[in-house]
DRENTORKOL-3810 file (N, C-alpha, C; in nm, 4 decimals):
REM DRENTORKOL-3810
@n.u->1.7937; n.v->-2.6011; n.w->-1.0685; ca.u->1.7900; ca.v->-2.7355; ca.w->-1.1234; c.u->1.8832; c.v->-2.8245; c.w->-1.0411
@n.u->1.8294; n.v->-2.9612; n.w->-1.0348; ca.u->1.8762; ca.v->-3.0597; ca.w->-0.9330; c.u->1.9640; c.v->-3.0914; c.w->-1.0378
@n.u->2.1210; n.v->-3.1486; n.w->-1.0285; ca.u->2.1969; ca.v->-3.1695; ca.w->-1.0792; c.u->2.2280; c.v->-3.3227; c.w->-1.0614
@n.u->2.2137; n.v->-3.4849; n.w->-1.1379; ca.u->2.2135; ca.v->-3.5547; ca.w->-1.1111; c.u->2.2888; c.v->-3.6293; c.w->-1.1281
@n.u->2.4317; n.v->-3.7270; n.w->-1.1472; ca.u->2.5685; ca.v->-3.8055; ca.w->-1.1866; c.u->2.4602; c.v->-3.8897; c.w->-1.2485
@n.u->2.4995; n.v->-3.9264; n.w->-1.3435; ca.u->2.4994; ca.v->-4.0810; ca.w->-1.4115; c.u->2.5062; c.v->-4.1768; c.w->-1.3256
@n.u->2.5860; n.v->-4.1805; n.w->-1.2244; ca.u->2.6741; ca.v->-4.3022; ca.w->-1.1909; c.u->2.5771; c.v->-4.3042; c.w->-1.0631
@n.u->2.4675; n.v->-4.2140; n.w->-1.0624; ca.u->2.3988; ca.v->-4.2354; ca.w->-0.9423; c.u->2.2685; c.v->-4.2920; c.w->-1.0072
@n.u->2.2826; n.v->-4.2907; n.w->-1.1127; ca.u->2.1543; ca.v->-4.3377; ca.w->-1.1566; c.u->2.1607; c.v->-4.4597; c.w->-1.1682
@n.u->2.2372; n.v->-4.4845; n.w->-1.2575; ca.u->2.3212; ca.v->-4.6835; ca.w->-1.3221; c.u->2.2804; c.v->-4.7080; c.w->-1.1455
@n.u->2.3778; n.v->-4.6609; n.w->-1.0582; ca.u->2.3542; ca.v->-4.6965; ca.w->-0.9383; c.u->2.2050; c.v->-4.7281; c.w->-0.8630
@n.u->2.1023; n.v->-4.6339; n.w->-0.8505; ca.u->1.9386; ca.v->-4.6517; ca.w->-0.8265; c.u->1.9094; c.v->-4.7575; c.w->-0.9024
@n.u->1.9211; n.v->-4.7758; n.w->-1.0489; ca.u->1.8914; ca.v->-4.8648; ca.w->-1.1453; c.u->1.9204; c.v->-4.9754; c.w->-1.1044
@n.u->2.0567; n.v->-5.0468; n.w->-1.0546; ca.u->2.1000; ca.v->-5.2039; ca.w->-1.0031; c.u->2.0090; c.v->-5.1919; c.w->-0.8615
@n.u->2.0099; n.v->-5.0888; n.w->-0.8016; ca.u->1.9282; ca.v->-5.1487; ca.w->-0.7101; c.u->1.8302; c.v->-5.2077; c.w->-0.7459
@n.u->1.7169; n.v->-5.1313; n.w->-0.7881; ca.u->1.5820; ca.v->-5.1386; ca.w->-0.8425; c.u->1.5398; c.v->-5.2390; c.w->-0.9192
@n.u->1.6238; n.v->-5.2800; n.w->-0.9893; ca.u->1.5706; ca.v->-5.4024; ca.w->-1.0847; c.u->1.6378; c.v->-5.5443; c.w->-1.0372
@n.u->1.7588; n.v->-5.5322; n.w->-0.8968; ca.u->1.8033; ca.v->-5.6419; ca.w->-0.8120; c.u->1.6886; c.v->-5.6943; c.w->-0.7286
@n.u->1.6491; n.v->-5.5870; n.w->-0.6875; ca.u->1.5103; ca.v->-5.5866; ca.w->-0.5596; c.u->1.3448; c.v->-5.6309; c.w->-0.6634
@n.u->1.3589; n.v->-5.5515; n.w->-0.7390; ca.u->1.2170; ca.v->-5.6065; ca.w->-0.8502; c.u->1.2327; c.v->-5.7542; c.w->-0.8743
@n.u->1.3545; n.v->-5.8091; n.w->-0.8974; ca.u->1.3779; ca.v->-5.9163; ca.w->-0.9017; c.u->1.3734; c.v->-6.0738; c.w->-0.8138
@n.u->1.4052; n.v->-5.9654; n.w->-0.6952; ca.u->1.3665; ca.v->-6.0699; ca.w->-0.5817; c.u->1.5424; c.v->-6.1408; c.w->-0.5781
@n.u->1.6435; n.v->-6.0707; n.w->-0.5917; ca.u->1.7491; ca.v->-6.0947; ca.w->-0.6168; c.u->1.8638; c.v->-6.0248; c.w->-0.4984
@n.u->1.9477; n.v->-6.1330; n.w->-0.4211; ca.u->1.9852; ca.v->-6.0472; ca.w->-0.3220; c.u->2.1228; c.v->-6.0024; c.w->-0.3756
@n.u->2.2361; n.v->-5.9453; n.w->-0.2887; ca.u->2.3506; ca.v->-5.9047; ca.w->-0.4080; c.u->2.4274; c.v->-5.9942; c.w->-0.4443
@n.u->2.4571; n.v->-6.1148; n.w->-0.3279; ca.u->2.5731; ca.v->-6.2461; ca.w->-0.3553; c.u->2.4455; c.v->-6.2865; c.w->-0.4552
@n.u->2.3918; n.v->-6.2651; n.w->-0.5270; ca.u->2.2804; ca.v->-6.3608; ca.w->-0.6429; c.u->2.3445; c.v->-6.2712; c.w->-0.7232
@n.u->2.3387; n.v->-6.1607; n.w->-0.7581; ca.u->2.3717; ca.v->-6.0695; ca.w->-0.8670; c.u->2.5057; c.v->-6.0452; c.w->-0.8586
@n.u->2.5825; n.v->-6.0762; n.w->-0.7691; ca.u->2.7243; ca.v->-6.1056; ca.w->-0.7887; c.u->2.7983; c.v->-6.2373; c.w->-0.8578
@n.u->2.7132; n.v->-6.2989; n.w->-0.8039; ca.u->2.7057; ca.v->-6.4781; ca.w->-0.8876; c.u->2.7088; c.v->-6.4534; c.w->-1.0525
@n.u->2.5408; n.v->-6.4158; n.w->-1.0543; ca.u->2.5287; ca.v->-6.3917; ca.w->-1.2579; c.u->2.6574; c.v->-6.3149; c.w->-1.3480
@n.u->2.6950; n.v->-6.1876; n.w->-1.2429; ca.u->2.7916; ca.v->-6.0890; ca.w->-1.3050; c.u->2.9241; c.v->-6.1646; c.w->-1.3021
@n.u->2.9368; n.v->-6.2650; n.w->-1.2171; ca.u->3.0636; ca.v->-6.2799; ca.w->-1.2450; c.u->3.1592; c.v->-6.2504; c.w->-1.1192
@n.u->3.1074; n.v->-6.1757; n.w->-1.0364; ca.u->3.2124; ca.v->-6.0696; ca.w->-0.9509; c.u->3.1863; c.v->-6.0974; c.w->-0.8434
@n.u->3.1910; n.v->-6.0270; n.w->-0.7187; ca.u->3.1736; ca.v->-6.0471; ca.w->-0.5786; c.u->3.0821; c.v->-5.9406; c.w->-0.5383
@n.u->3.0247; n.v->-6.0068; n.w->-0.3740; ca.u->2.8948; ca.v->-5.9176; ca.w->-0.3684; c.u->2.9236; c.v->-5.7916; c.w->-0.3124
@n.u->3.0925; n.v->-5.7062; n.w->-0.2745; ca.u->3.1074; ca.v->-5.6545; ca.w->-0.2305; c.u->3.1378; c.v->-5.5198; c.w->-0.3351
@n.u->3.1409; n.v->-5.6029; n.w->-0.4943; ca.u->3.1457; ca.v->-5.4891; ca.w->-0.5967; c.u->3.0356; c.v->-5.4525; c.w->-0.6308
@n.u->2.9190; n.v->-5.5606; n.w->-0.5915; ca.u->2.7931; ca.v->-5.5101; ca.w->-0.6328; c.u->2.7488; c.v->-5.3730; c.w->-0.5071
@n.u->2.7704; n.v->-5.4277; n.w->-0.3925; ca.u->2.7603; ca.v->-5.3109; ca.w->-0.2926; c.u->2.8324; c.v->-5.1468; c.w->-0.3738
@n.u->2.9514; n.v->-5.1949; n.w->-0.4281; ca.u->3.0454; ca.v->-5.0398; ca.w->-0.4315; c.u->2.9678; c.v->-4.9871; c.w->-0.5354
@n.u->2.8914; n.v->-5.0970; n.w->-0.6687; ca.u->2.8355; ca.v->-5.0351; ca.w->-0.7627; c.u->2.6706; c.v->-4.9744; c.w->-0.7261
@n.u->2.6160; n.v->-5.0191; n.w->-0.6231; ca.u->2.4759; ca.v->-4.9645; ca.w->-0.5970; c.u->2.4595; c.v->-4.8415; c.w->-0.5016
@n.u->2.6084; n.v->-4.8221; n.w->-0.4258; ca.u->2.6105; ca.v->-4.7366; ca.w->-0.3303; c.u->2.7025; c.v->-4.5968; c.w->-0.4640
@n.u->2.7221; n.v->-4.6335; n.w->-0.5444; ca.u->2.7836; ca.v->-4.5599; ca.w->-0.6902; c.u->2.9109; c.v->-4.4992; c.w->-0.6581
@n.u->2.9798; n.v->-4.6188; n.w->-0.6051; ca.u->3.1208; ca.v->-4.5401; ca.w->-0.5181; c.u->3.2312; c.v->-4.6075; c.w->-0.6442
@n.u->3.1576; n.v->-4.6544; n.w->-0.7782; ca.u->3.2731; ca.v->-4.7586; ca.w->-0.8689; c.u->3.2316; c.v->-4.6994; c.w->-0.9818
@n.u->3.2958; n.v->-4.6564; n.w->-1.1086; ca.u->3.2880; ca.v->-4.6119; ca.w->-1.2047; c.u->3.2489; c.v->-4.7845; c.w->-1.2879
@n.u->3.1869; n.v->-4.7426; n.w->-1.3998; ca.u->3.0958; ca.v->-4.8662; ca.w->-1.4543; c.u->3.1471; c.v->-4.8896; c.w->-1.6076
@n.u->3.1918; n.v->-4.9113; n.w->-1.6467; ca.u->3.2305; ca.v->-4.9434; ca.w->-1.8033; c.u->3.1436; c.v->-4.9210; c.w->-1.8932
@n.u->3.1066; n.v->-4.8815; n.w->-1.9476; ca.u->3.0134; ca.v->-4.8895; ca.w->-2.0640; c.u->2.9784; c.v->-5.0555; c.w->-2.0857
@n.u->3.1038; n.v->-5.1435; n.w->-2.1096; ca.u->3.0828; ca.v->-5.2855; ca.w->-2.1627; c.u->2.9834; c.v->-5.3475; c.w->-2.0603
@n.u->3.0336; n.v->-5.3269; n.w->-1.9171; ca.u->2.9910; ca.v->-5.3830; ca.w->-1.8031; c.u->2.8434; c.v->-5.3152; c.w->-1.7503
@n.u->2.8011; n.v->-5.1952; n.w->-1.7904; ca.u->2.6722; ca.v->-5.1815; ca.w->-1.7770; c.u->2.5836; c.v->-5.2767; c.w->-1.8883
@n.u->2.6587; n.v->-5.2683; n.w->-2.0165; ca.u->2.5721; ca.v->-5.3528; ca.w->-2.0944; c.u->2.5595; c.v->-5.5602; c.w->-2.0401
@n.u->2.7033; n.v->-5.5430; n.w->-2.0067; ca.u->2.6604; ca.v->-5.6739; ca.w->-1.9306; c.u->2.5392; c.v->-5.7355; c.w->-1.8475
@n.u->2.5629; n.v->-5.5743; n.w->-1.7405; ca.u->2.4603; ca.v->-5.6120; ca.w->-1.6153; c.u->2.3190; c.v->-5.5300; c.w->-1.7213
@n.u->2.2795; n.v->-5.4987; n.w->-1.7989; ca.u->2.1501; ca.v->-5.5198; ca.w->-1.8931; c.u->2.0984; c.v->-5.6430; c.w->-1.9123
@n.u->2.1978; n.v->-5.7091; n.w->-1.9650; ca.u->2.1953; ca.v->-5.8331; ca.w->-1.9882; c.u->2.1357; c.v->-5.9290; c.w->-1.9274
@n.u->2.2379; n.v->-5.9370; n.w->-1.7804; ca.u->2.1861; ca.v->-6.0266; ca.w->-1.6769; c.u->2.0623; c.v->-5.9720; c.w->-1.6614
@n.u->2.0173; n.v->-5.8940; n.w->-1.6425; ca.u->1.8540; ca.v->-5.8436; ca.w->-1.6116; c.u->1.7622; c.v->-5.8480; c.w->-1.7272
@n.u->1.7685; n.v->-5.8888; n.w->-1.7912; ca.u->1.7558; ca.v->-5.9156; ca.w->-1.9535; c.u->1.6574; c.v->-5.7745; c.w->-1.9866
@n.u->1.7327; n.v->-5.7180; n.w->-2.0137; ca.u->1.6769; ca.v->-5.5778; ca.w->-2.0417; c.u->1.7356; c.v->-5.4997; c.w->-2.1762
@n.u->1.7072; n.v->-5.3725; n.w->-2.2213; ca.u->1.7635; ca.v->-5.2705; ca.w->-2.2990; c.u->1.8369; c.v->-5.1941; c.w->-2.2081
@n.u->1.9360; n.v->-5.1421; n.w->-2.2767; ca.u->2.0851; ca.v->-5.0825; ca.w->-2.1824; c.u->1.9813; c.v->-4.9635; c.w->-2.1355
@n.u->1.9178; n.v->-4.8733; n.w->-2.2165; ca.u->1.8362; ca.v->-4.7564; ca.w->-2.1857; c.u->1.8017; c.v->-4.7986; c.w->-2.0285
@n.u->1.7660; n.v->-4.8743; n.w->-2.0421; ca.u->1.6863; ca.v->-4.9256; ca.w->-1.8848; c.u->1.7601; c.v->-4.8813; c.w->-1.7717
@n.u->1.8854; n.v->-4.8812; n.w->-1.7552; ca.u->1.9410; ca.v->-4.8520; ca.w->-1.6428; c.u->2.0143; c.v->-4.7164; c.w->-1.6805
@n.u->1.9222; n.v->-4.6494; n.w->-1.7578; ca.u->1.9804; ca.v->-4.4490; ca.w->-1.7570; c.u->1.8420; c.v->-4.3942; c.w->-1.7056
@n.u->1.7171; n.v->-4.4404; n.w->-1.7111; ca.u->1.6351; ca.v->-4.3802; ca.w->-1.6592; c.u->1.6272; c.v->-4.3179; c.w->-1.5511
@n.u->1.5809; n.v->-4.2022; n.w->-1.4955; ca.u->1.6060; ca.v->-4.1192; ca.w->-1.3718; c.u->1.5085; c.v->-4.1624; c.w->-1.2907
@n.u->1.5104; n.v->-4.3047; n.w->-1.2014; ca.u->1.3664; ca.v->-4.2915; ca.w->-1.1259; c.u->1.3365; c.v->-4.2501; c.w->-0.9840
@n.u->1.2845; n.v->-4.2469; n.w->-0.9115; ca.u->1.2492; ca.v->-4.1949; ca.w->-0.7661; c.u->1.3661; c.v->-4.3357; c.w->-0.7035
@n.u->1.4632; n.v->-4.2340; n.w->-0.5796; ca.u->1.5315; ca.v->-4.3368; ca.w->-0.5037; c.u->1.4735; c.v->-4.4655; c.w->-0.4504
@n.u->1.5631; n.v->-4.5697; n.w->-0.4729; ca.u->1.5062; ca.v->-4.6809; ca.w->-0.3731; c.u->1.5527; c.v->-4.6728; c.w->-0.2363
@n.u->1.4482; n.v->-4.6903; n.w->-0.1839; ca.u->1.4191; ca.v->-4.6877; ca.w->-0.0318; c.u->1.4607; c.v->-4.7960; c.w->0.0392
@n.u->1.4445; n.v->-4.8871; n.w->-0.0234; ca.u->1.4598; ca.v->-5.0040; ca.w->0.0684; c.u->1.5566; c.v->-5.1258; c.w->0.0026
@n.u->1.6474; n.v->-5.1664; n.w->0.0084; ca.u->1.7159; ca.v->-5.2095; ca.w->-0.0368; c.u->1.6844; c.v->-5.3877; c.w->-0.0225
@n.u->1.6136; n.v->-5.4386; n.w->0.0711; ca.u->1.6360; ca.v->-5.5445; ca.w->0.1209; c.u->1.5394; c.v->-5.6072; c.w->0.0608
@n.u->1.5380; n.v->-5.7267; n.w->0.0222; ca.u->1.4290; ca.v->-5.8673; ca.w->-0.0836; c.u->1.3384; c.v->-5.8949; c.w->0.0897
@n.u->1.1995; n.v->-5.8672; n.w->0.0224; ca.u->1.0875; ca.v->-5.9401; ca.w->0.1013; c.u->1.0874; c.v->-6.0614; c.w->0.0810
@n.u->1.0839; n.v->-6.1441; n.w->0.1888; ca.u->1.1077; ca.v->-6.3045; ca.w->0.1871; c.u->0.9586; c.v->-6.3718; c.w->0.1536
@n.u->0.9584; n.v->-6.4807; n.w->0.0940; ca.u->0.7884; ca.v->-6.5175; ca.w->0.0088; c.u->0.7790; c.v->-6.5877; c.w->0.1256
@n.u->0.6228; n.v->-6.5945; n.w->0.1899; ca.u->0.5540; ca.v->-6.6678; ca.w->0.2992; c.u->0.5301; c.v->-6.7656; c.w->0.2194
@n.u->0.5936; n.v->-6.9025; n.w->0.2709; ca.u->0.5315; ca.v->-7.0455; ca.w->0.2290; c.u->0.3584; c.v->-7.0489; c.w->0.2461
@n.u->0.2892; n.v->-7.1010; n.w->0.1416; ca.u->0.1604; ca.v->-7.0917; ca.w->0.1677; c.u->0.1464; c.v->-7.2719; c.w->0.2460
END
């Protein structure tokens, strides 16, 4: 059995729903409050997460806290596709 941290998940999770979002990290550093270099330490899962402060960043994503414990397939790609002006 693959053995998985929490803190790697919360972690996959801010990616995943930053990038679903179309949201780069100085954007999700903006909403949270913080700088984009904590959002880096929290997606790379190198920062322990508060309980309060995961429910925060639920929040900003306007979601259920559950949402960011789900175990999903790594994100690959970290970077926002830019929209072609039509």
């Amino acid at each position: 059995m693959i053995k998985i941290k929490v803190r790697e998940i919360i972690a996959n999770n801010i990616v995943y729903f930053r990038v679903k979002n179309g949201w780069s990290q100085e954007y999700l550093a903006e909403l949270l409050g913080t700088s984009s270099a904590y959002v880096s330490e929290m997606e790379h899962g190198k920062r322990n997460i508060s309980s309060d402060y995961i429910d925060h960043i639920a929040n900003i994503f306007k979601m259920e806290l559950y949402e960011l414990l789900v175990n999903r397939e790594p994100v690959i790609s970290r970077r926002i596709r830019k929209k072609k002006n039509k």
